[in-house]
C-alpha positions as CSV (number, residue, x, y, z in Angstrom):
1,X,21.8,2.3,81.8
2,X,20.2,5.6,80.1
3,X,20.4,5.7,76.5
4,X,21.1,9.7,75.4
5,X,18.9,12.1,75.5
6,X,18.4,13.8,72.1
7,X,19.1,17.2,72.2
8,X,20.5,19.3,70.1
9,X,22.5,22.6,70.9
10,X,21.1,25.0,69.5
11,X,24.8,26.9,69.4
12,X,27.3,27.2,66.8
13,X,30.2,24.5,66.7
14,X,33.3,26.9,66.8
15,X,31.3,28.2,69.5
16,X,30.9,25.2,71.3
17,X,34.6,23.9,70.6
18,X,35.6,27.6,72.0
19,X,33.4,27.2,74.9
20,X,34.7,23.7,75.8
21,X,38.5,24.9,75.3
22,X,37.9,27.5,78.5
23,X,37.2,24.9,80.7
24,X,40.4,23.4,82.0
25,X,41.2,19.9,80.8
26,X,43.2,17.3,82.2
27,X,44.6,13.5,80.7
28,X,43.2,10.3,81.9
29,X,45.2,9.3,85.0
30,X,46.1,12.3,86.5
31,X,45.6,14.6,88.2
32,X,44.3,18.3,87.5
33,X,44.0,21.3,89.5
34,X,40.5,22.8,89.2
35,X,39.3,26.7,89.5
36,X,40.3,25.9,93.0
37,X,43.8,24.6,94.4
38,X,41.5,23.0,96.5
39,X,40.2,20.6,94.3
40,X,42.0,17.8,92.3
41,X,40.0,15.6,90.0
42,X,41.8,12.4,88.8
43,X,40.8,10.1,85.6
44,X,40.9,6.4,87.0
45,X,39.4,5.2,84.0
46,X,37.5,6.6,80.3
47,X,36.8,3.2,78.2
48,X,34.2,2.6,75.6
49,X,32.8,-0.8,73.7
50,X,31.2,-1.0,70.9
51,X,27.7,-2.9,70.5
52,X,27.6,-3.1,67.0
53,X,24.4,-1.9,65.2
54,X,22.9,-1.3,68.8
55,X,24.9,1.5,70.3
56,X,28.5,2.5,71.6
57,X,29.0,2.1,75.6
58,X,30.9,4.9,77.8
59,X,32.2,4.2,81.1
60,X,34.2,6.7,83.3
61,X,35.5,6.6,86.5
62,X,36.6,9.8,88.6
63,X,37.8,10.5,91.9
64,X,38.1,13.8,93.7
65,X,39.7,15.5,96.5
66,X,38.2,18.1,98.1
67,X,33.7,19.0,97.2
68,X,32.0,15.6,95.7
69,X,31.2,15.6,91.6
70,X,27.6,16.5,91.6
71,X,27.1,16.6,87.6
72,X,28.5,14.9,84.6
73,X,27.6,16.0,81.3
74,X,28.8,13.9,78.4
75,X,29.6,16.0,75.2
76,X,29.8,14.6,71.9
77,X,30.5,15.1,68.1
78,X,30.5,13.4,64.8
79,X,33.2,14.2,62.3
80,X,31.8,15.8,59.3
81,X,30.7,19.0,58.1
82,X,27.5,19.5,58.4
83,X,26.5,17.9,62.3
84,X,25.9,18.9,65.1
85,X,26.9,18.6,69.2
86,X,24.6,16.5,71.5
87,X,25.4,16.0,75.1
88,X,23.4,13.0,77.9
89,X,24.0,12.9,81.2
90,X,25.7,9.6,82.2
91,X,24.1,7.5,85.0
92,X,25.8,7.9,88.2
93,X,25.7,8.5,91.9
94,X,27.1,11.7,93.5
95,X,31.0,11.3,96.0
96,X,33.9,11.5,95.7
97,X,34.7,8.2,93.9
98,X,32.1,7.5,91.0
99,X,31.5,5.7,88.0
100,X,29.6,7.2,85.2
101,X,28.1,5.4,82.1
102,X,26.4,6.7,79.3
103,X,25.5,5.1,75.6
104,X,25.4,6.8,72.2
105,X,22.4,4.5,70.2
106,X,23.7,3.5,66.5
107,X,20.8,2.3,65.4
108,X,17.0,3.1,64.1
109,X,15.9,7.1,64.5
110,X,19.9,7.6,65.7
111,X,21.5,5.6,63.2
112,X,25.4,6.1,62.5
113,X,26.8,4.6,59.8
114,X,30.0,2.5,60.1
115,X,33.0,4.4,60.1
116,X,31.6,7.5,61.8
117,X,34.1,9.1,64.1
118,X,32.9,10.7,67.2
119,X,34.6,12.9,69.9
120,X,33.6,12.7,73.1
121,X,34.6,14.5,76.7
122,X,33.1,15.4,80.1
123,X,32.2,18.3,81.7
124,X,32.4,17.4,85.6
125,X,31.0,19.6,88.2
126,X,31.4,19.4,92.0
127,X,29.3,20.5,94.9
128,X,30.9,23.9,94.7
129,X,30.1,24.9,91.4
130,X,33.2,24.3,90.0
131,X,33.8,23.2,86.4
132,X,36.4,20.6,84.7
133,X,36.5,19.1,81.2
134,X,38.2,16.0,80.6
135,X,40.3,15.7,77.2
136,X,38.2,14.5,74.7
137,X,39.0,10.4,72.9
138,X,38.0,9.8,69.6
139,X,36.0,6.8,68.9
140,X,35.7,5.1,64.9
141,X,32.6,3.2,65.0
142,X,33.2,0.2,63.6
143,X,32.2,-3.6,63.7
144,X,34.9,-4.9,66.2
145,X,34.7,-8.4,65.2
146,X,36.5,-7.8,61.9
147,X,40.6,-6.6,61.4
148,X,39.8,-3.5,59.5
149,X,42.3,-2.0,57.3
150,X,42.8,1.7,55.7
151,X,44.3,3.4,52.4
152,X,44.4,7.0,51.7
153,X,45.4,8.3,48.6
154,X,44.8,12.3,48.0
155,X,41.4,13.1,49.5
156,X,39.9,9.7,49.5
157,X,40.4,7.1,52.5
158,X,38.7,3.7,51.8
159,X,38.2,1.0,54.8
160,X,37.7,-2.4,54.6
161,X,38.4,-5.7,55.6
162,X,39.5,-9.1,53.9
163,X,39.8,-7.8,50.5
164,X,42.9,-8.0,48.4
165,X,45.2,-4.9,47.7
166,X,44.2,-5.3,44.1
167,X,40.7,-5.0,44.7
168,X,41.7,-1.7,46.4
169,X,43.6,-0.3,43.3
170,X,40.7,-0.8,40.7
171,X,38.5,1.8,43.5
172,X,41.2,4.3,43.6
173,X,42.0,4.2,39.5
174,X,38.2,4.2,39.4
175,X,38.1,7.3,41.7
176,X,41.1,9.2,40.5
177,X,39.7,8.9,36.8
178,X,36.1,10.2,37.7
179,X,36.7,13.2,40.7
180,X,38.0,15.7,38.4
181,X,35.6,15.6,35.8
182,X,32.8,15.1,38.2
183,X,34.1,18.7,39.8
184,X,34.4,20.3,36.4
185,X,30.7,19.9,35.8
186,X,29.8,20.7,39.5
187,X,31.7,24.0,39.0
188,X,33.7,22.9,42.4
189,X,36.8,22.9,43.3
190,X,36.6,20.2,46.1
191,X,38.6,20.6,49.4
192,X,37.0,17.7,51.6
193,X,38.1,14.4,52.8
194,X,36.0,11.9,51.7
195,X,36.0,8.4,53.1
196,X,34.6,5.1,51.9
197,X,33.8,2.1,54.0
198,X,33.4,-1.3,52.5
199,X,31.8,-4.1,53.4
200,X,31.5,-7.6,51.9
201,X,27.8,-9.4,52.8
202,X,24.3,-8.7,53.2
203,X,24.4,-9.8,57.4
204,X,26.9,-6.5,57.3
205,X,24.3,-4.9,55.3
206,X,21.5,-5.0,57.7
207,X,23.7,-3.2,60.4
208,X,25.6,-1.0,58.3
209,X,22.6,0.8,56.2
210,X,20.1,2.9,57.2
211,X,16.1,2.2,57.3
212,X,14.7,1.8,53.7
213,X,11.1,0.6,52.6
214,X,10.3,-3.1,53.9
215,X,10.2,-3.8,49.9
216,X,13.2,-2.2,49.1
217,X,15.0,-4.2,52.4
218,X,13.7,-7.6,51.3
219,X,14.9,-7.4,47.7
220,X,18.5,-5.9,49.0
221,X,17.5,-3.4,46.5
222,X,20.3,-1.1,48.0
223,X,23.8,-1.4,47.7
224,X,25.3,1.9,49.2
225,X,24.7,5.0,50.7
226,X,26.4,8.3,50.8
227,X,26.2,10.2,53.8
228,X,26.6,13.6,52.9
229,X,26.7,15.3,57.0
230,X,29.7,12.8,57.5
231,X,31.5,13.4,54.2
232,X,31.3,9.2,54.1
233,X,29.8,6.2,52.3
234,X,29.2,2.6,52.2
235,X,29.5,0.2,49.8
236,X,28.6,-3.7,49.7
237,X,31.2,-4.8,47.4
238,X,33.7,-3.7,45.3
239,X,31.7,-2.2,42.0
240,X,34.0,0.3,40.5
241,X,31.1,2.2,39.3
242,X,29.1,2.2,42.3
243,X,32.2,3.1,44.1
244,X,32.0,6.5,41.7
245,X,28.3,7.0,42.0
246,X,28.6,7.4,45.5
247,X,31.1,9.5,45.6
248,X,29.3,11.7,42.8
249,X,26.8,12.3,45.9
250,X,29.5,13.6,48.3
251,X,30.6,16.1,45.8
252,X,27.2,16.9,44.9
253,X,26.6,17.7,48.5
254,X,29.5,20.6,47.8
255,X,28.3,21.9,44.9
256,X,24.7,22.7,46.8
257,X,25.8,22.8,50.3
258,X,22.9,25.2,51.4
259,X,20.7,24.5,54.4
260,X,17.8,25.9,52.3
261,X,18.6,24.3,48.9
262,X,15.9,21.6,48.3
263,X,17.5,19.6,45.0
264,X,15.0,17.3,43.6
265,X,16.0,13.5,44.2
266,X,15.9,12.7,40.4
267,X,18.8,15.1,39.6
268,X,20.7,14.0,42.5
269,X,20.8,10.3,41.7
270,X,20.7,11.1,38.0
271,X,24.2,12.6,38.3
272,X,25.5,10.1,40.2
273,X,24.2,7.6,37.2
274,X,25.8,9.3,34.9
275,X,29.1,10.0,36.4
276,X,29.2,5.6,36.8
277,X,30.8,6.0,33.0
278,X,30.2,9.2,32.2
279,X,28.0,9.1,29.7
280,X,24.3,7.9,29.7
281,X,25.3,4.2,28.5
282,X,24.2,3.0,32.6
283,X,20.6,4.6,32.5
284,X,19.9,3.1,29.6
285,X,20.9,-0.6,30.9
286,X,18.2,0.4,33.8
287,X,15.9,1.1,31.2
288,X,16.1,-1.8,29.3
289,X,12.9,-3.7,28.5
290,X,10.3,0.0,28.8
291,X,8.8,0.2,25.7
292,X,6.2,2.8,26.7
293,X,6.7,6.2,27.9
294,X,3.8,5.5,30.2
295,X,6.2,3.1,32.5
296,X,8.0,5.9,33.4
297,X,6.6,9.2,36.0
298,X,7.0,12.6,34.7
299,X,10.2,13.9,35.3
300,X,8.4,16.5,37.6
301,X,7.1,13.7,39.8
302,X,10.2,12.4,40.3
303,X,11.6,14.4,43.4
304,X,11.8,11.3,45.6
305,X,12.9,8.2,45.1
306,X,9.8,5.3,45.1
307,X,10.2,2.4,47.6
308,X,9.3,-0.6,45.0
309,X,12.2,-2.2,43.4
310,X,11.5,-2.3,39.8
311,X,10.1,1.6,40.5
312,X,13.4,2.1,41.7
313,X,15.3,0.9,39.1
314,X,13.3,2.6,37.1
315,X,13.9,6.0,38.5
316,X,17.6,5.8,38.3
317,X,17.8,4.6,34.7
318,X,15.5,8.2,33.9
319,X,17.5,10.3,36.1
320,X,20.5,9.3,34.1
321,X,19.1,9.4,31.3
322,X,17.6,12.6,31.4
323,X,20.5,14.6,33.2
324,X,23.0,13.0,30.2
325,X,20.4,14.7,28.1
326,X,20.8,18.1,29.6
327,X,24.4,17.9,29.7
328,X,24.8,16.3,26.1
329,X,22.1,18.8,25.1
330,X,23.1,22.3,26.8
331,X,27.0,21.2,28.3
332,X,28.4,20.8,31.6
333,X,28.4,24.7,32.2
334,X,24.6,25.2,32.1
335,X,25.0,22.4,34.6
336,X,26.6,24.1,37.1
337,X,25.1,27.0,36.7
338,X,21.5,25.1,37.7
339,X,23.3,23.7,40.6
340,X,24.4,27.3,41.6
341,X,20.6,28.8,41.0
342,X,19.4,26.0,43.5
343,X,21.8,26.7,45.9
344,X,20.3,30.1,46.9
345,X,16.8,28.4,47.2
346,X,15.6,28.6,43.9
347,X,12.8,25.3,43.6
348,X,13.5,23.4,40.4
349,X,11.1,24.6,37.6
350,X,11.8,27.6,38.5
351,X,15.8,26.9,38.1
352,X,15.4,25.1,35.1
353,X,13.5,28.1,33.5
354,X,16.3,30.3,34.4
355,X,19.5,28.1,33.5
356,X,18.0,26.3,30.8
357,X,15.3,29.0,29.5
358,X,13.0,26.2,29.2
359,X,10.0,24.9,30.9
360,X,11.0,21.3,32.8
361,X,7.7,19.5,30.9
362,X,9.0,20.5,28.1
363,X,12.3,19.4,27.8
364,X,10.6,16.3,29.6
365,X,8.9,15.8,26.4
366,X,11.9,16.0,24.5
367,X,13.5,13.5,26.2
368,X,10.5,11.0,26.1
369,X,10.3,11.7,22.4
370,X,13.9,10.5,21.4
371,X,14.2,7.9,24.4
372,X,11.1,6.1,22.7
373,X,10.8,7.2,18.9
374,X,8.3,9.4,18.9
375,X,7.6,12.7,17.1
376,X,9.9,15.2,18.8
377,X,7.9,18.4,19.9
378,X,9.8,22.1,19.8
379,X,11.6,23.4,22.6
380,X,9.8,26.4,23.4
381,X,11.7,29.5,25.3
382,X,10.0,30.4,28.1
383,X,9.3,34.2,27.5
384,X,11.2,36.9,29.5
385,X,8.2,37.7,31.4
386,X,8.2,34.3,32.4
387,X,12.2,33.5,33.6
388,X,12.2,33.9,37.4
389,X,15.3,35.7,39.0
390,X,18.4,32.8,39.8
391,X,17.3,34.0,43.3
392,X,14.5,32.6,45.1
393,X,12.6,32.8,48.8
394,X,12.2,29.7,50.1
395,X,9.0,28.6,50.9
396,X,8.2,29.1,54.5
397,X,6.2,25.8,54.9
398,X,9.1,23.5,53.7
399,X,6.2,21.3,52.4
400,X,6.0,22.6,48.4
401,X,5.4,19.7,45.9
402,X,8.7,19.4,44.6
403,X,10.6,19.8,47.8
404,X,12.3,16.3,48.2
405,X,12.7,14.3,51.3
406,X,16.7,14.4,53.0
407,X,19.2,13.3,50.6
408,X,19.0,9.8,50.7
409,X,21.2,8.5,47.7
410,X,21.5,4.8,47.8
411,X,22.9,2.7,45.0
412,X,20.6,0.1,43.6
413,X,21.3,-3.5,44.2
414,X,21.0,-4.2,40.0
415,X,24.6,-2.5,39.9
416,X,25.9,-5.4,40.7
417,X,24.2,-7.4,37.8
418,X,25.1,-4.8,34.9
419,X,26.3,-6.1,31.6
420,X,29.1,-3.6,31.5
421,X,31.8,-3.2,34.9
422,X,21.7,26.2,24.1
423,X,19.0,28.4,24.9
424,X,20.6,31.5,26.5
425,X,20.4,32.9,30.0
426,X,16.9,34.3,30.6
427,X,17.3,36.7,33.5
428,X,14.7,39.1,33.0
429,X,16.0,42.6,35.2
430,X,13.2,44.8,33.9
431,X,11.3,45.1,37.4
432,X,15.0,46.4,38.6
433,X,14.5,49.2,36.2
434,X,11.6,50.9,37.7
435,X,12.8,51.7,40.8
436,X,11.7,55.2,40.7
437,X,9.4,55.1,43.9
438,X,9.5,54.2,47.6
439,X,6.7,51.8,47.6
440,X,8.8,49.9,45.5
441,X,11.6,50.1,47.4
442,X,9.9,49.4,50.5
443,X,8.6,46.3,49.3
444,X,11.7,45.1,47.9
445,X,13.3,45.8,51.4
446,X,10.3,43.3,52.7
447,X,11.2,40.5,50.7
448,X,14.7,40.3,51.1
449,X,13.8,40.7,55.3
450,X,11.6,37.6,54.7
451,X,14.4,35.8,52.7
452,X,16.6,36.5,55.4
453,X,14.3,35.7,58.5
454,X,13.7,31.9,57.1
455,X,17.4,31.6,55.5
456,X,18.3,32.0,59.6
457,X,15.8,29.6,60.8
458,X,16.1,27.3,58.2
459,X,20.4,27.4,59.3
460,X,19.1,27.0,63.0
461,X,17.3,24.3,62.3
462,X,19.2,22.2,59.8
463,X,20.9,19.9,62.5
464,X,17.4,18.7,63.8
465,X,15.3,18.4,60.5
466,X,17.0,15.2,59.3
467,X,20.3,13.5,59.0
468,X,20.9,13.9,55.3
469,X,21.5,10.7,53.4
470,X,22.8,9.7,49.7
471,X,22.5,7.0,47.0
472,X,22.9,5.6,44.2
């Protein structure tokens, strides 16, 4: 039985769904006329099964009357809104009567998480060239040996299995206290569909989350991940606070929704800290027991998250430390207003100098100063010389220092264990003023040619970089 081949097309999706409506469909069990009366193609049979943690299996069986089927093409699409369409060609032999089976892999380099919903259809040709489209099923992808249950309330669906409706509540009263003040300091007003799914042991753990480090998966350093492409997460337990970290991450996905933003892991996950309670009280748990500053990496080092546990733990308790800093320090608005500079592109010292009119090291330096007692240095504004435009070109090599890896956000495993459940704008516009010559013009014209010629490829090529992942 092939497994599908992984290509991507390279085509928009309304596109594609446009595309796919022009073909002419017909339901399971009947028959349908083709582009010739000639021709009738009847569904005998469109079933799937679910392997769980391996794959999902297809099966279809079609009969025709009239030219044999020649070619099957199986067509298929996450939910979510930021994937994209892959087709395999199903394993059959050509006549009149065939069966056709095809898998979707679940696991390793084409993970899907639990609760992923994909749409899937045919695209049937027969000796004469002609074209059908069957009408496409929706599949949940979900471990079938458990009764699953579902709740939706507003924009949030949670899933789960064998947990009391009370246990339920708490997430929702959890969630319903947290999404608008999370969207306040995003500067969003959020429109998606989020979903949660829950699971209750570490076996479901080892199926239902993605690769990590072999450290990380040994001490179950993980408890969740947000999946940002799907508008999804998952969650071992019931933690309220977890439960609102990750879905800090999905909302952080909408506030820098750009296929050319490259936000630095430590402000993602630092957020989603601080959102747990809103305050920095949950970093500092992480932190407890550092007494020197020399335990910690420079917050400019900090764009990915480290594979060894304690590192880990160690990194999140910073992030939210230091992002409750910024906010306590500058408010929620100068917040948004970073997230909004690195949405067009703009790398993160480069941000920070332009939202916060400060060099990153610097207010670095601030923090470490009143996180351990020691002499607090001046915050120095950066001079207007110095404060880069909001608006950035990306670098062409997608390799710069502080570009992090796909947003991976999960939630640390030590959740479970806690003790408790204005510098102004520096936009410098003086090299605006002096347009006075072509050559300057000109060259202007250049670079915002170059911004646009990698802002295109870098949309083109979004689908096939990575699938985006996010944690706690």
């Amino acid at each position: 039985m092939p497994s599908v081949r992984a290509i991507i097309l390279r085509i928009a999706l309304p596109a594609l769904a446009a595309a796919a409506g022009m073909a002419m469909p017909f339901p399971g069990g009947a028959a349908a006329a083709g582009s010739d009366e000639d021709q009738t193609i009847r569904v005998l049979r469109n079933t799937h099964s679910i392997n769980y943690g391996k794959a999902i299996t297809f099966e279809l069986e079609l009969s025709a009357e009239g030219a044999p089927i020649t070619e099957i093409q199986a067509l298929f699409k996450p939910d979510g809104p930021r994937v994209v369409s892959s087709y395999s060609y199903p394993d059959f032999q050509p006549g009149n009567h065939v069966a056709a089976t095809f898998e979707i892999p679940t696991s390793g380099s084409d993970f899907f998480p639990p609760g992923t919903v994909l749409t899937v259809s045919y695209r049937i040709i027969d000796s004469d060239g002609r074209e059908f489209t069957t009408e496409p099923i929706r599949v949940e992808y979900l471990d079938p040996k458990f009764q699953w249950n579902r709740r939706t309330e507003n924009q949030l669906t949670v899933v789960y299995h064998d947990r009391s409706n009370s246990d339920i509540d708490r997430l929702f009263a959890a969630a319903n206290g947290r999404m608008s003040e999370i969207a306040d300091v995003y500067g969003i007003e959020s429109e998606s569909d989020f979903k949660a799914v829950l699971i209750n042991s570490s076996l479901e753990a080892e199926l239902a989350f993605p690769l990590t480090t072999e450290a990380a998966r040994r001490g179950h350093t993980f408890i969740g991940f947000a999946f940002d492409e799907f508008d999804q997460f998952v969650l071992w337990g019931i933690d309220s606070q977890s439960f609102v970290h990750e879905l800090a991450h999905l909302m952080f996905a909408e506030a820098v929704p750009s296929a050319i933003a490259s936000p630095p892991a430590w402000l993602n996950e630092g957020l989603s800290v601080y959102f747990e309670s809103n305050d920095s009280r949950n970093a500092q748990t992480r932190l407890r027991g550092v007494e020197d500053e020399d335990d910690l990496m420079p917050i400019r080092n900090m764009n990915r998250v480290p594979g060894q546990r304690r590192d880990i733990t160690l990194f999140y308790g910073k992030s939210g430390s230091f992002v409750g800093f910024l906010i306590d320090e500058f408010g929620a608005e100068r917040m948004s207003l970073l997230l909004k500079t690195l949405d067009l592109g703009t790398r993160i010292n480069d941000a920070i100098k332009a939202t916060y009119g400060f060099e990153l090291d610097n207010l670095d330096d601030v923090w470490t100063a009143r996180q351990f007692g020691l002499a607090e240095p001046a915050l120095i504004p950066v001079s207007a010389g110095e404060a880069p435009a909001a608006s950035q070109e990306p670098d062409p090599s997608g390799e710069p220092e502080d570009q992090p890896e796909g947003r991976v956000a999960p939630s640390p495993f030590v959740q479970l264990f806690k003790s408790e459940s204005a510098a102004g704008e520096v936009f410098e516009d003086s090299k605006w003023r002096s347009f006075g010559n072509w050559p300057v013009i000109a060259t202007s014209l250049g670079a915002i040619s170059g911004l646009l010629f990698f802002t295109l490829r870098s949309l083109k090529n979004r689908g096939s970089n990575r699938r985006r992942t996010t944690g706690a």
